[in-house]
Steps between C-alpha positions, in 0.01 A plus 500: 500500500417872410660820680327807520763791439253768608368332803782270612286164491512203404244284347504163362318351230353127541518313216196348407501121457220314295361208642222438233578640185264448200672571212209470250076449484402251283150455549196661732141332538200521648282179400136455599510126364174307429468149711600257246780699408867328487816583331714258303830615725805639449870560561749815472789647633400734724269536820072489522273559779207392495245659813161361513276809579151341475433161554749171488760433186644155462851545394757297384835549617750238336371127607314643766164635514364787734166656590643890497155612775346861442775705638793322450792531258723273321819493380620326156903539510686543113445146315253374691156342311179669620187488428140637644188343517093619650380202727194450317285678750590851533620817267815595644661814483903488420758806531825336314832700452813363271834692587865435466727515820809364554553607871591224708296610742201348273616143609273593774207442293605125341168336519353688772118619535414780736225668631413840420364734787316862448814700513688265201158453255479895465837442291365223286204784451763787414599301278233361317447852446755681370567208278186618364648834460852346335343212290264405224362208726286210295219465650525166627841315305718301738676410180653838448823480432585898462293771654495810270541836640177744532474761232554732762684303745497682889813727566736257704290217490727203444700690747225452742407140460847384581499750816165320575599171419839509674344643854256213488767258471693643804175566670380133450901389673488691813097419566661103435817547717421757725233343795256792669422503848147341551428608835380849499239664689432835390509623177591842372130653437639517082529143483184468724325706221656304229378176665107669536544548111663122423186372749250665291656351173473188629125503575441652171687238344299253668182582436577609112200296456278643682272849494660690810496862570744725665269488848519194514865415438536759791279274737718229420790666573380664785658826428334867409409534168725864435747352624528197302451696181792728588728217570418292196487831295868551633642113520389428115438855322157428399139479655405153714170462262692564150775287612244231585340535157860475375492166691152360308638602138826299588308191600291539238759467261611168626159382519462596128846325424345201691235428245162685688294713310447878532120453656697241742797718636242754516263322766781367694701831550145651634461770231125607423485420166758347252432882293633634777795248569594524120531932541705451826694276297607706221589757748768331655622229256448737207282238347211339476434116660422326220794644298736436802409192504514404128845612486588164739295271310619573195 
């Protein structure tokens, strides 16, 4: 309680109690694992998630084994053996994040795999990047034991990646406990909007194998062409046709991963030539095919 001499008030100050409190960051990755990959497992004394973000990841969780599905998360609790593994057919991609909490409120997460919806995977994104900003990440080590700190680390950083970490955690307990009403008829024209933009994702994401243009994904959708731009422009931050391209690179990179050859991945992600698909390439992966994919058949 605090009294206000000067205006004869009263206020009182709540005292903030921490459900999830992560006391340190052990390790951050982001692995874009080749098909055949597997890891020889592992045990330690603090918590893991594992969140498959492309593709399936067989994981094994103590004497049992799961298929984590793209999307879904996975928790390994302190002492538990774990271990990852490709199926063989596709290149997944893997978000994993080692952190020490002894809140009791993590008991939640003893052996329990979740599923990730839009508003939860921006924070796996947030942090993916500012670990980039924090970190000296190895390219692709799941071995690491110690993540060094960037020569110029970002101001707060660590800071941030627990704030990040520890609102995804709560976030991830209310979405499990908390059930939303199904039922409802009209929408508030901002989700409406935000639903035009996760629409148009999806029939991007479905025909990332295809040659489509932005007419016709607006035929599809059945919706004016301004006004789809505007929306996705808004919903996502970047264009519908660059974020489409965006799409292609990232599929070419598993396809690479999978064993195809650049000429290959080329003719089946529609480009006009594979001179053409190798410059789009190095624009957005910052590297050429055949070097990308050398570095996972090494």
């Amino acid at each position: 309680m605090c009294y206000d001499a000067v205006m004869g008030k009263k206020y009182y100050r709540h005292r903030i109690e921490n459900l999830i409190n992560v006391q340190k960051i052990v390790t951050v990755h982001y692995f874009e694992f080749a098909k055949n990959f597997s890891s020889r497992g592992e045990k330690h004394d603090f918590w893991e998630m594992v969140y498959a973000d492309k593709g399936n990841i067989l994981c094994t969780a103590g004497e049992t084994s799961v298929l984590l599905k793209q999307g879904e998360a996975l928790f390994h609790k302190p002492d538990e053996f774990h271990a990852l593994a490709a199926d063989g057919r596709t290149a997944p991609n893997v978000f994993i994040i080692s952190f020490e909490c002894k809140s009791e409120a993590m008991r939640f997460f003893e052996n329990r795999r979740v599923a990730l919806d839009k508003t939860l995977v921006k924070y796996v994104y947030a942090l993916v990047e500012e670990s980039k900003n924090t970190f000296f990440i190895p390219y692709a080590d799941p071995d690491a034991k110690k993540l060094p700190l960037a020569e110029k680390p970002a101001l707060g950083g660590l800071q941030l990646i627990r704030g990040y970490l520890e609102i995804l955690l709560i976030s991830l307990m209310r979405a499990e406990t908390e059930k939303k009403n199904a039922a409802e008829v009209f929408l508030p024209k901002e989700e409406y909007d935000s639903r035009l933009a996760d629409m148009t994702a999806a029939y991007l994401a479905e025909h990332v194998c295809d040659k489509i243009t932005a007419e016709s994904v607006c035929r599809a959708l059945n919706y004016n062409r301004a006004y789809v731009f505007r929306q996705f422009k808004k919903a996502t931050g970047e264009t519908m046709m660059r974020y489409y391209t965006r799409l292609k690179i990232e599929k070419a990179k598993q396809l690479l991963r999978e064993g195809m050859a650049v000429k290959q991945v080329a003719a089946a992600l529609c480009f006009d030539t594979p001179e053409y698909f190798s410059k789009t390439f190095k624009k957005y992966a910052a590297s050429t095919p055949a070097r990308y994919k050398k570095m996972h058949f090494n």
